[in-house]
C-alpha positions in Angstrom: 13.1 56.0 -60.6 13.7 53.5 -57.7 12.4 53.8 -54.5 14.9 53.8 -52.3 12.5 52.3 -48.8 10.9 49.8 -51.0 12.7 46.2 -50.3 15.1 44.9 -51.9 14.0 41.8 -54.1 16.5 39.0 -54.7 16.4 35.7 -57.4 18.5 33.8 -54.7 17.0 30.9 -53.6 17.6 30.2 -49.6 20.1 27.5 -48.9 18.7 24.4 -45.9 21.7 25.0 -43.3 23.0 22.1 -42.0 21.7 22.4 -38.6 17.7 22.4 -37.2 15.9 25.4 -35.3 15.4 25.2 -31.5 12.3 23.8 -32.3 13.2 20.9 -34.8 12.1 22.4 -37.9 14.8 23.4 -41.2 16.7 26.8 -40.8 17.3 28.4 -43.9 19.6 31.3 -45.0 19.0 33.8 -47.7 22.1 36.1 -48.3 23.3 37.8 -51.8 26.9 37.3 -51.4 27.4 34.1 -53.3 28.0 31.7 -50.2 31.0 34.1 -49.1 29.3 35.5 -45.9 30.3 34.3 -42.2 27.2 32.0 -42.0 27.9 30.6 -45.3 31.0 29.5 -44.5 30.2 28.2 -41.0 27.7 25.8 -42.7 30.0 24.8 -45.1 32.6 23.9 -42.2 30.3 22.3 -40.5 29.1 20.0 -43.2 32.5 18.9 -43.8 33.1 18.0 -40.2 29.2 16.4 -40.2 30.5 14.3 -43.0 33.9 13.4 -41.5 32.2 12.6 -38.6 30.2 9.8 -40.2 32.9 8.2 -41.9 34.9 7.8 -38.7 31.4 6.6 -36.9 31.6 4.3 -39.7 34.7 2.8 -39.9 34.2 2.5 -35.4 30.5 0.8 -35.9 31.4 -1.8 -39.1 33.5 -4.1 -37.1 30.8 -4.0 -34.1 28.0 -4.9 -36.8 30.2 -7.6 -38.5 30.8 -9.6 -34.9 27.8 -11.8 -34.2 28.6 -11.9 -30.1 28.7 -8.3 -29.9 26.9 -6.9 -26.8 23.1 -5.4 -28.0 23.6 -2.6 -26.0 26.9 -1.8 -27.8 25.0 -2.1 -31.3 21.9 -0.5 -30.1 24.4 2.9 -29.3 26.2 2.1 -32.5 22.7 2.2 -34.6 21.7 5.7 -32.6 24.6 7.2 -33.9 24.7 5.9 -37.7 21.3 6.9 -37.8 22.3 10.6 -36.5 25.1 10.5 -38.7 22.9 9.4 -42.1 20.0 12.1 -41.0 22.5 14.7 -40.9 24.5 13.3 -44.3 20.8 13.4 -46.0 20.6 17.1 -44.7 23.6 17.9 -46.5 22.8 16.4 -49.8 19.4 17.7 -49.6 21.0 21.1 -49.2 24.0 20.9 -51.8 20.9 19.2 -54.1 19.2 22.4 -53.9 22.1 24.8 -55.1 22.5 22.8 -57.8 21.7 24.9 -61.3 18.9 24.1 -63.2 20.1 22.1 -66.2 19.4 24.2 -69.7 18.0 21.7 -71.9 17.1 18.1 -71.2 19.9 16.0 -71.9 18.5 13.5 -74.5 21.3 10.6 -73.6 20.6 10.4 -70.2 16.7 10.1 -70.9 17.3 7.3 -73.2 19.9 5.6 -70.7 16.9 5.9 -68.3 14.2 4.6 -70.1 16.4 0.8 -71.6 17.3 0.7 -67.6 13.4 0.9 -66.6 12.4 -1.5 -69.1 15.4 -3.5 -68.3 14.2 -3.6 -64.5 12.1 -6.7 -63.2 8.8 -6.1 -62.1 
């Protein structure tokens, strides 16, 4: 028989949310609903608009960065935000890397792909 005060136990692994603490450090969530809760989906909208964000920062800084007589403080404030916009589209991967399932067996193909391309690689 169960016991019914004991805690529950879950195989989920916490997902990084796309946003820091107050203090600078990873927030993480742990839920059992299958990313369907409230804070689930809050991260996953704001990931999308993280990521929209840097493509439009993008297409603003590139012709900034590809005119030699642009003003440094102009590429300095361009630079702050692609580097904002990179450390928050690394969050995201990190995070989405981390959901990923575990792969069953070792895919043989890819290994050997990987090992011609390594001894292919100068040194």
């Amino acid at each position: 028989m169960e016991n019914p005060t004991a805690p529950a136990t879950t195989s989920v692994s916490p997902r990084l949310l796309p946003w820091p603490s107050a203090d600078g450090n990873p927030c993480y969530l742990v839920t059992d609903d299958n990313g369907g809760g409230y804070l689930s989906r809050l991260a996953d909208n704001l990931e999308a608009v993280q990521l929209a964000t840097a493509a439009d920062v993008l297409d603003l800084a590139r012709p900034l960065l590809d005119d030699p007589t642009s003003p440094y403080t102009e590429v300095r404030y361009a630079g702050i935000r692609l580097a904002e916009c990179l450390t928050d589209a690394l969050r995201v991967a990190e995070s989405r890397g981390l959901r990923l399932p575990a792969p069953d067996t070792e895919d043989t193909d890819c290994v050997e792909v990987a090992e011609v391309t390594a001894r292919n690689m100068p040194t």
